[in-house]
C-alpha positions in Angstrom: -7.2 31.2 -18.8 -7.1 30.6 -15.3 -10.5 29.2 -15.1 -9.3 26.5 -17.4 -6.2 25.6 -14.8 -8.6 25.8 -12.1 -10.8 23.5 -13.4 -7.6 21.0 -14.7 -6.3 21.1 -11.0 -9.5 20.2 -9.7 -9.8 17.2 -11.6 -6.5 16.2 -11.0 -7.1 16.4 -6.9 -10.1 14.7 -7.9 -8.5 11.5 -9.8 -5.8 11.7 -7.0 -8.0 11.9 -4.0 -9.9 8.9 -5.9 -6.8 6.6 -6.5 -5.4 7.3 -2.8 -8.8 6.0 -1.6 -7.8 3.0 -3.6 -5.1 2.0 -1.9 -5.3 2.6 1.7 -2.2 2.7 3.8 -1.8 0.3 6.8 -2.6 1.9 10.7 0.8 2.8 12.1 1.5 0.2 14.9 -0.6 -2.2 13.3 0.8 -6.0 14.2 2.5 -7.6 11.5 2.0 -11.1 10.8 4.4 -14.3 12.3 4.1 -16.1 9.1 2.8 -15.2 5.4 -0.5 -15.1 4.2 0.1 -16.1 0.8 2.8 -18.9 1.3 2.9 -19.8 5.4 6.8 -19.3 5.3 7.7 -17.5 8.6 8.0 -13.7 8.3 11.9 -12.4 9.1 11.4 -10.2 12.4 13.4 -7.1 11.2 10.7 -7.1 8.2 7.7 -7.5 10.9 9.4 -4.4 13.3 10.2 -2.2 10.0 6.6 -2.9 8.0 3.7 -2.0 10.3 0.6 -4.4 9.2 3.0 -6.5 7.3 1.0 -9.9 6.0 3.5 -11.2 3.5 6.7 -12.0 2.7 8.9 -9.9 0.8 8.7 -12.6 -2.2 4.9 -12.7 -2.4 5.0 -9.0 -1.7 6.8 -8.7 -5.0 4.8 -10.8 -6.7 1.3 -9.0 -5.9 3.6 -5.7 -6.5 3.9 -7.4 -10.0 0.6 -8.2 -10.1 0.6 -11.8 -10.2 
């Protein structure tokens, strides 16, 4: 029986190690952009000192959150 959870957790490091690799996270201290990349409004400050490697707005950030 344990063989069998072995295996399951594995696969599941696997699948997890595969969709983290995906996505990767910005490099912390990273400069954030002035003005968006998607619409060329001006990015807030506070959202450039708070989101390392910020290229977006937080209104097209939604929308590629949303997938759109």
């Amino acid at each position: 029986m344990a063989d069998v959870i072995d295996t399951a957790n594995d696969q599941a490091d696997y699948f997890l190690q595969i969709a983290l690799s995906r996505h990767p996270r910005p490099i912390a201290g990273m400069v954030s952009a002035e003005f968006c990349a998607d619409c060329d409004e001006a990015i807030p400050v506070l959202r450039q000192k708070s989101v390392d490697g910020c290229q977006t707005c937080l209104d097209c950030q939604e929308l590629r959150e949303r997938g759109r």
